[in-house]
C-alpha positions, 0 to 999 in steps of 0.5 A: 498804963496798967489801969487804963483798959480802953474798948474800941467803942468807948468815948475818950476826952484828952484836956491838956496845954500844947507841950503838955503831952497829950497828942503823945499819950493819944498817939500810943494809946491809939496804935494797937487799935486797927481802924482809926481816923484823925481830924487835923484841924490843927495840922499839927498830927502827924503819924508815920504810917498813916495816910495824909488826906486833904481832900475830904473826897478822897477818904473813902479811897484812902480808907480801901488801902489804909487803917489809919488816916489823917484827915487835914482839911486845908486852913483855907476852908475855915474862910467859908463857915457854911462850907466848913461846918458842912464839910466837918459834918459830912465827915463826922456821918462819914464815920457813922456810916462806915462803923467800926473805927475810932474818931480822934479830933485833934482839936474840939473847939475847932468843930464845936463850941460849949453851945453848939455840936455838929448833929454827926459829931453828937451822933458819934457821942450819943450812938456810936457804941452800937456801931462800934465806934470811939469817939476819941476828942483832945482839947486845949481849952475844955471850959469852951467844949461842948458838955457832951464830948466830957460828960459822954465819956467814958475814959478823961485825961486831963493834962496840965491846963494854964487856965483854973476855968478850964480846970473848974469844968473838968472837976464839975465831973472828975472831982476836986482833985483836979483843982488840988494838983494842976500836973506840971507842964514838962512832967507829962503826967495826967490825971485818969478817970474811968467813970464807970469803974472808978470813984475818983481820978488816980495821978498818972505817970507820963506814958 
């Protein structure tokens, strides 16, 4: 992990297939950060020494005795879309306000689609560096994300991807050597991009 240098304020985008290593690589890239909070769509993060939330109003009280918190909205809530998009997007202001923290989604596509974005979700992306915030989000399915969460960052990681349309997207910004080399699913290796500091991605060994 020698060349991926990753502020607390910065804006990271994982792409990769279930299996293919990326919740594994985001886990250890995000342990020497102090205050982060996940969101578990999915159900599937799970985090030795983090706090397991499922009560949305339960965070703040969870955030007085705990650096590192998983939020897991139950599956029952996706029923009522209102309640649902109300409750992501109360959450995503949440961090807003509280500063200071990394925001990972486990899984975008199930806060956004490639049209629409929550305006907390965007407020993360588009002004969150001056509070100090990261804003950290992992995908199966990039061609479905909304361009704000790839283009705006700053650090991508792209894993094996099962479909060339979601490879075709991520190399709209990183380049076609994305679409040369699909990394193998079981190796774990990845493709890095630093967009700032770099020219073109560099083939990554698995972490």
């Amino acid at each position: 992990m020698d060349i991926i240098r990753i502020n607390p304020n910065d804006r990271c985008f994982f792409g990769g297939m279930t299996g293919s290593g990326k919740t594994y690589a985001a886990k250890k890239m995000l342990d020497p950060f102090k205050y982060v909070v996940v969101l578990d769509n999915k159900g599937m993060f799970n985090w030795s020494g983090a706090a397991l939330v499922r009560d949305f109003d339960k965070l703040y009280k969870a955030s007085q005795t705990h650096n590192k918190i998983v939020y897991r909205p139950p599956a029952e809530l996706e029923a009522n879309k209102a309640e649902f998009t109300a409750t992501m997007d109360a959450f995503f202001w949440w961090i807003y306000q509280r500063q200071n923290t990394i925001c990972y989604v486990d899984e975008a596509t199930a806060v956004c689609d490639s049209y629409n974005i929550l305006p907390g979700h965007n407020a993360l992306m588009k002004r969150g560096r001056e509070l100090n915030i990261g804003c950290w989000n992992a995908s199966q399915q990039p061609v479905n994300c909304h361009n704000t969460i790839i283009s705006e960052a700053e650090h991508l990681f792209i894993f094996y991807l099962s479909l060339e349309g979601h490879r075709r997207k991520v190399a709209g910004i990183m380049g076609d050597d994305v679409l040369k080399f699909n990394p193998p699913k079981k190796e774990h290796r990845f493709w890095y991009l630093d967009q700032a500091n770099m020219e073109r991605p560099v083939l990554h060994d698995a972490l």
